[in-house]
C-alpha positions in Angstrom: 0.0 0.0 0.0 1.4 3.2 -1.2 3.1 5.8 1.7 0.2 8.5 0.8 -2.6 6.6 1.5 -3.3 7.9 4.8 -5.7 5.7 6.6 -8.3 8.2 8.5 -7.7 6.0 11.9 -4.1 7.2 12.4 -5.4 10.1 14.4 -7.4 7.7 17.1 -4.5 5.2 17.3 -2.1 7.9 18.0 -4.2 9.6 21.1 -4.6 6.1 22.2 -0.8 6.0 22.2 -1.1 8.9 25.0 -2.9 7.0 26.8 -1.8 3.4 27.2 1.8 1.5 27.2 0.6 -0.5 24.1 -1.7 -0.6 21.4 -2.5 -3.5 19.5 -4.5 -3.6 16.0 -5.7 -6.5 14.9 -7.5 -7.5 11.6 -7.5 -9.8 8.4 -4.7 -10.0 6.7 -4.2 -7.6 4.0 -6.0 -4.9 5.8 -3.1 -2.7 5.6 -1.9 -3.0 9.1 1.9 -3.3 8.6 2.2 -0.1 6.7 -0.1 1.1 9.4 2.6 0.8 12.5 5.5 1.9 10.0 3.6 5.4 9.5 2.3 5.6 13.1 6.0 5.3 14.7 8.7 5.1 11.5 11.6 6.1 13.9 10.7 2.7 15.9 12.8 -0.8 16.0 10.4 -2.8 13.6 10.3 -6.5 13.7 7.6 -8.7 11.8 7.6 -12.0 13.3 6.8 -14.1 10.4 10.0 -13.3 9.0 12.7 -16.3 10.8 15.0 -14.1 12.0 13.1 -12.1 13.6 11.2 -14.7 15.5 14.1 -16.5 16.1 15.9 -13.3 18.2 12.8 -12.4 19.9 11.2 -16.4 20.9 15.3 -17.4 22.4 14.1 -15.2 25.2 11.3 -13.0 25.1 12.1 -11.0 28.3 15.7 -10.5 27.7 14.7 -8.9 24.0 12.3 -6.7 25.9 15.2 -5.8 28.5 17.4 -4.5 26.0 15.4 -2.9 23.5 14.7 0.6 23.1 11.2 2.0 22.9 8.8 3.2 21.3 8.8 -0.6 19.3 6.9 -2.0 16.6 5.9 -5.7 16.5 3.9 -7.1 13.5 2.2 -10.4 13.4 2.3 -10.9 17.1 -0.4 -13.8 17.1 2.9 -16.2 16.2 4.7 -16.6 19.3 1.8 -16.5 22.2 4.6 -16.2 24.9 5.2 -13.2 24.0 2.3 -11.3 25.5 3.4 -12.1 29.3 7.3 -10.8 28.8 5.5 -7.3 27.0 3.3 -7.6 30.6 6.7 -7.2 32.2 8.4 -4.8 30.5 5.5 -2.7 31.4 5.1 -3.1 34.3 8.6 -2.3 34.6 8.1 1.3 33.1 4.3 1.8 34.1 4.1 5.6 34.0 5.4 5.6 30.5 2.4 5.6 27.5 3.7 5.0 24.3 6.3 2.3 24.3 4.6 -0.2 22.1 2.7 -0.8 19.3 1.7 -4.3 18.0 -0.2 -5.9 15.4 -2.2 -9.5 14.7 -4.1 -11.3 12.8 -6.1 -14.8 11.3 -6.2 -15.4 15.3 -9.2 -16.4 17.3 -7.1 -16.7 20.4 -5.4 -13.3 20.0 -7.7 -11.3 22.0 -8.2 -13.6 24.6 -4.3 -13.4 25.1 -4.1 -10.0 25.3 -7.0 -9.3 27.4 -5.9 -11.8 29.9 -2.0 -10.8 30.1 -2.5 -7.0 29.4 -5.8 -6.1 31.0 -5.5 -2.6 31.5 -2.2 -2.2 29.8 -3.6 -1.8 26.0 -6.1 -0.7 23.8 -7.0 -2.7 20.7 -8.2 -1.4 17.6 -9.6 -3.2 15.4 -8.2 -2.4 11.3 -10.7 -3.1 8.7 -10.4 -2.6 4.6 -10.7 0.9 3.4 -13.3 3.6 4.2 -15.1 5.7 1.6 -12.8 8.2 2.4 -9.5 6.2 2.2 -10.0 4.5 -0.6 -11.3 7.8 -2.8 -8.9 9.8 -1.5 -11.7 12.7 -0.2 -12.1 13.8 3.6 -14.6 12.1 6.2 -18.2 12.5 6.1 -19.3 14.7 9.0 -22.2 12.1 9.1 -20.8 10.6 12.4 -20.0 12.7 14.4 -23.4 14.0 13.5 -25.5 10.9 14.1 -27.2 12.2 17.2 -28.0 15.1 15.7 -29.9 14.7 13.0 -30.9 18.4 12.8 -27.6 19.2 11.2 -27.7 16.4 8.6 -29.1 19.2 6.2 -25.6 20.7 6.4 -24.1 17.5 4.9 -22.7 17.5 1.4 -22.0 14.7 -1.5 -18.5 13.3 -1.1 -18.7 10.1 -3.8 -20.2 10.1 -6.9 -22.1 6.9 -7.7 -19.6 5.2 -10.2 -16.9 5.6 -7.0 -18.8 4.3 -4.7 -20.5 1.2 -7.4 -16.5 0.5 -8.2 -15.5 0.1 -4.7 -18.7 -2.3 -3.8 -17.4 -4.5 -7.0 -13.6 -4.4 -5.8 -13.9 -4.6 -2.2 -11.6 -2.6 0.1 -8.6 -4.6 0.6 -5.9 -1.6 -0.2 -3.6 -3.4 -2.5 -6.5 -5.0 -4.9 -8.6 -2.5 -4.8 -5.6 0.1 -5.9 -4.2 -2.4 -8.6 -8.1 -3.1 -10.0 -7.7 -2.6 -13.1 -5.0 -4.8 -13.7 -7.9 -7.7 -14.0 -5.4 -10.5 -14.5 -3.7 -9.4 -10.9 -6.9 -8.5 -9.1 -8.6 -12.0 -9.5 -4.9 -13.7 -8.8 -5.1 -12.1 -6.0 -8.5 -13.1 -4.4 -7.2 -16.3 -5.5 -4.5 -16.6 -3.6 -5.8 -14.8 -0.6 -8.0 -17.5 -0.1 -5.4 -20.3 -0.7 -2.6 -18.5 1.5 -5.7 -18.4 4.4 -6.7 -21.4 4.4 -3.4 -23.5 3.6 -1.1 -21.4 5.7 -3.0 -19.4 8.7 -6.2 -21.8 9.0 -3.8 -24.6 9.1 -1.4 -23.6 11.4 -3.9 -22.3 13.9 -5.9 -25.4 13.7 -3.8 -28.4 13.1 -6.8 -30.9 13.1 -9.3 -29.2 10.7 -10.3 -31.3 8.3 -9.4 -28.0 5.1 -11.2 -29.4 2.7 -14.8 -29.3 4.4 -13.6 -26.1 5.6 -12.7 -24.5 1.9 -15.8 -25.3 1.1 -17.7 -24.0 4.4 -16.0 -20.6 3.2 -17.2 -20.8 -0.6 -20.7 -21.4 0.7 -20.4 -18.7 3.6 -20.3 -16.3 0.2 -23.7 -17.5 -1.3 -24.9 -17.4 2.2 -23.6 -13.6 2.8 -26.6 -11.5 4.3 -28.6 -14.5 5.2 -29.7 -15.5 9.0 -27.4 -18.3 9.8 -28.9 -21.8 9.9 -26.6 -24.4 11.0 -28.5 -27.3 10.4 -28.5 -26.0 6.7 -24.7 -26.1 6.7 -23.9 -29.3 8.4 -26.6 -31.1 6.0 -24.6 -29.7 2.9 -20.8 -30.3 4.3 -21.8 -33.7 5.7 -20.4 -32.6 9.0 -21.9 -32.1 12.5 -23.6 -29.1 13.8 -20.9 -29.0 16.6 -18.2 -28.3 13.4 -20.2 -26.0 11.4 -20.6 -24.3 15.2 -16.3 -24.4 15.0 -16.6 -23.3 11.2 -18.2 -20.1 12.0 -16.5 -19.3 15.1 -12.9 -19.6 13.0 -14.7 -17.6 9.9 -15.7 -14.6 12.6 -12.6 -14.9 14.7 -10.4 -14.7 11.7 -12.0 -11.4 10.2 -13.5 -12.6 7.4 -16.8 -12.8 8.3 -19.2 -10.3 10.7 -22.0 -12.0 12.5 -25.1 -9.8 13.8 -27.3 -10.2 16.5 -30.9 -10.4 16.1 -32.4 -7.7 18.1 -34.4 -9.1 20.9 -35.7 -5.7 22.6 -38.6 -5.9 25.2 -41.3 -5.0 22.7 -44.6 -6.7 22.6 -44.0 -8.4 18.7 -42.2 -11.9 18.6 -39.1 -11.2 16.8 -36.7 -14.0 15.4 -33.6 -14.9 17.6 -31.4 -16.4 15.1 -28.3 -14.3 14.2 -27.0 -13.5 10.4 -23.6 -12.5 9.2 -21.9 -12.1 5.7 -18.3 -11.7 4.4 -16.8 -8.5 5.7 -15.3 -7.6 1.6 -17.6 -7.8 -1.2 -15.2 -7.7 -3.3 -14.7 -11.5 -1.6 -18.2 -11.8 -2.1 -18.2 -11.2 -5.9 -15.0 -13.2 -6.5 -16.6 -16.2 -5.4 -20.0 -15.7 -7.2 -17.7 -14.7 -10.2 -19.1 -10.6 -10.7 -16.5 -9.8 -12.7 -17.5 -5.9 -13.1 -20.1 -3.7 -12.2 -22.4 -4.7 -14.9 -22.7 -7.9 -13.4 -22.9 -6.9 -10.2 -26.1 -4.8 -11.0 -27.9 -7.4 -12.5 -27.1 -9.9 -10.0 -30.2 -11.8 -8.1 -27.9 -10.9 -4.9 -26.9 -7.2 -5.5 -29.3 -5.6 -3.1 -27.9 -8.2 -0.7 -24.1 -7.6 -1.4 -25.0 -3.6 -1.4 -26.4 -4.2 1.9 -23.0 -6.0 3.3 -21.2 -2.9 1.8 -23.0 0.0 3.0 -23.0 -1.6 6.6 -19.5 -2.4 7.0 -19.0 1.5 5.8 -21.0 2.4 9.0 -19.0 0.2 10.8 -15.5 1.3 10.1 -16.3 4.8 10.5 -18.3 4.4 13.7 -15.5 3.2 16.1 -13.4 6.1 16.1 -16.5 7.8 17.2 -18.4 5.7 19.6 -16.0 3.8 21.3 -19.3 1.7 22.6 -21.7 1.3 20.1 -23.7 -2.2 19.4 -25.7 -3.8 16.2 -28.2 -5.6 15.6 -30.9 -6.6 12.9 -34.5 -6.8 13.2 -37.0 -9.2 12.0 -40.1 -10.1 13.2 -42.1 -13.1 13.1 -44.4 -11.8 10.7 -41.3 -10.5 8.4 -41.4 -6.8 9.1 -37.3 -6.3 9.3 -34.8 -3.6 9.5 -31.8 -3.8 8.2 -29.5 -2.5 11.3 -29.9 -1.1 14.7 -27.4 0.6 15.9 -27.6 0.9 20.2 -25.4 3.9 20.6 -25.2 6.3 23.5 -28.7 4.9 25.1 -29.8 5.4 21.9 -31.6 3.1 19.5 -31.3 4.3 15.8 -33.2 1.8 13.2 -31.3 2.2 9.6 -32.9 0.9 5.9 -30.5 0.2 3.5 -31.5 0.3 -0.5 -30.1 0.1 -3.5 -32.6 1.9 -4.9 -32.8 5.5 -5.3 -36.1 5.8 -3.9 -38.0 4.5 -1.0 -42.3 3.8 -1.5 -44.4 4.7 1.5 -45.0 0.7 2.7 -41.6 0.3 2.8 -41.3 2.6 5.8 -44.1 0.5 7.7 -41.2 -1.8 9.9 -39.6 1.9 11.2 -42.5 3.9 12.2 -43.5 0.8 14.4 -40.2 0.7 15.1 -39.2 4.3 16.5 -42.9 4.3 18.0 -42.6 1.3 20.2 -39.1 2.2 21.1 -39.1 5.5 21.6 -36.1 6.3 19.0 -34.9 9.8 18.5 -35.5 8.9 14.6 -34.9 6.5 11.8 -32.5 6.6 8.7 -32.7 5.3 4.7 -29.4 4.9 3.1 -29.7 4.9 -0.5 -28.8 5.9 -3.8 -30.9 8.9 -3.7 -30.2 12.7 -4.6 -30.3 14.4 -1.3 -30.9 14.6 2.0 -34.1 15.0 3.1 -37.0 14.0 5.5 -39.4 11.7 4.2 -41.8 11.1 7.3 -41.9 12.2 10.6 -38.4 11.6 12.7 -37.4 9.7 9.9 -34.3 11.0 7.3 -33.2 10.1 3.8 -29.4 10.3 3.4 -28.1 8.7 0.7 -24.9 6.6 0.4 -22.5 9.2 -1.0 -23.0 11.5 1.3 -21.8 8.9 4.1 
């Protein structure tokens, strides 16, 4: 990833690094996250510990490397030697009025967190890297959107940001920096979904779980695509891998713990309607998602029987990114009843609940805005949103706001 793509996050991971003695990012590989910690501390010792030597100086004796190294330091890859996590406890603890001194990075590991919650409770803050932002990947500043999302009153002062093409080219490339920026090279782009998958599942799917069976798991993950945006039903899975529920159970947890997929909670409330339970979940990238239902360009995509599906991935994992610098504690949910009224996402931020439709289309009908009103009504919300591919911003019923998706 080029030095001038600036990443809009730098500025939250650096006042975290005022804050706390380390700062770890995690995400899927790819992300961007090693060009990250070069820009965020480029004067720092940088070592990458999938690179032998590396690991080899740093595993010999973890708290003797940490003894005689100067800080600030940069260590990439950290989910490959685990013991490392209690001898950076120690050299904090060893210096614990200093903020600052190190900045760390993982991935493809489920047991990360839980390693560095448990030896550096109160010691870091973890931020988690996704694929490229509107703003990142288009090269144009931040949407005042959220830091406006309480305030609804000053969404009228919003402007457009993306033209539709940019935005429609993104959704068909996905936002993983290198192929998205290399695109149009078509023979490199599709190598490169290609071997992203191969090198994930061969190399870190393998090495984190030794007795996987890969095969039923490769083609968990090619069905997990068809299956993007859907509630998740297990039994569904196990019948068509010929595996038990238990594994599929495994499957999933790997898929979400690895950051390739995002599952959502249904939203269960204390309403009076009977709402489904089961959660649903889809592949963080869409351009993952059109590379294995082979979209190869936005023609395709827009004629696709799952575009309004895969537009709906795309427009929610925009929110997403964009909402942690913001709301440090935010949650989401979707909504579905039992007599198939459903929002798209609910976003619990602040003590707030605000119910967001998400549409392709450029243009909502009255009866589509049915599952809100009830919605806002029998929750009290401050007001509901549509995100779509309309011209401006405007009310369209009482408390609730059209804003459409370049203008996010």
């Amino acid at each position: 990833m080029p030095d001038h793509l600036k990443r809009s996050i730098s500025s939250h991971i650096k006042n975290l690094l005022k804050g706390f003695p380390c700062v770890a990012l995690l995400g899927a590989r790819q992300v961007g996250k090693s060009t990250l910690l070069k820009d965020l501390l480029p004067k720092a010792a940088y070592y990458d510990l999938e690179k032998t030597a590396d690991y080899d100086l740093i595993s010999a004796d973890v708290d003797f490397f940490f003894r005689q190294s100067q800080t600030p330091l940069v260590i990439d890859e950290a989910q490959s030697l685990p013991k490392l996590f209690n001898g950076l406890r120690v050299a904090i603890d060893n210096n614990r009025s200093q903020n600052g001194l190190y900045l760390i990075s993982g991935s493809s590991s489920p047991a990360l967190v839980k390693s560095i919650s448990e030896s550096l409770a109160g010691r870091v803050a973890i931020v988690e890297i996704s694929g490229l932002s509107f703003d990142e990947a288009l090269k144009k500043e931040t949407s005042h959107f959220y830091k406006d999302l309480l305030e609804p009153k000053n969404f009228s002062k919003l402007k457009r940001l993306y033209s539709d093409k940019e935005i429609l080219d993104l959704c068909m490339h996905g936002s993983y920096p290198e192929a998205f920026l290399k695109r149009k090279n078509k023979i490199f782009y599709n190598s490169w979904y290609e071997s992203y998958i191969k090198t994930y599942i061969e190399r870190d799917v393998r090495q984190l779980f030794p007795n996987i069976n890969l095969d039923a798991y490769r083609r968990f993950i090619s069905m997990l695509a068809f299956s993007s945006g859907e509630i998740i039903n297990i039994s569904k899975f196990a019948t068509a891998l010929d595996v038990s529920q238990p594994t599929i159970k495994k499957y999933f947890e790997i898929a979400e713990g690895t950051f390739l997929w995002r599952r959502i909670n249904s939203f269960e409330g204390n309403g009076k309607k009977r709402l489904l339970k089961a959660p649903k979940g889809y592949f963080r990238d869409t351009g993952l998602v059109n590379y294995f239902l082979k979209i190869l360009d936005t023609d395709m995509l827009l004629s696709h029987p799952h575009f309004g599906r895969i537009w709906e991935i795309f427009v929610t994992e925009q929110i997403l990114k964009n909402l942690k610098p913001e709301f440090i504690n935010y949650d989401v949910y979707y909504y579905r009843t039992k007599n198939a009224a459903e929002i798209d996402i609910v976003l619990d931020i602040g003590r707030s609940l605000i119910p967001i439709e998400i549409k392709a289309s450029s243009g909502i009908k009255s009866n589509q805005l049915l599952a809100l009103k009830d919605f806002i009504q029998e929750y009290k919300c401050p007001y509901g949103l549509v995100i779509n591919n309309g011209e401006e911003v405007r009310q369209i019923a009482e408390k609730i706001y059209q804003v459409p998706v370049g203008f996010i």
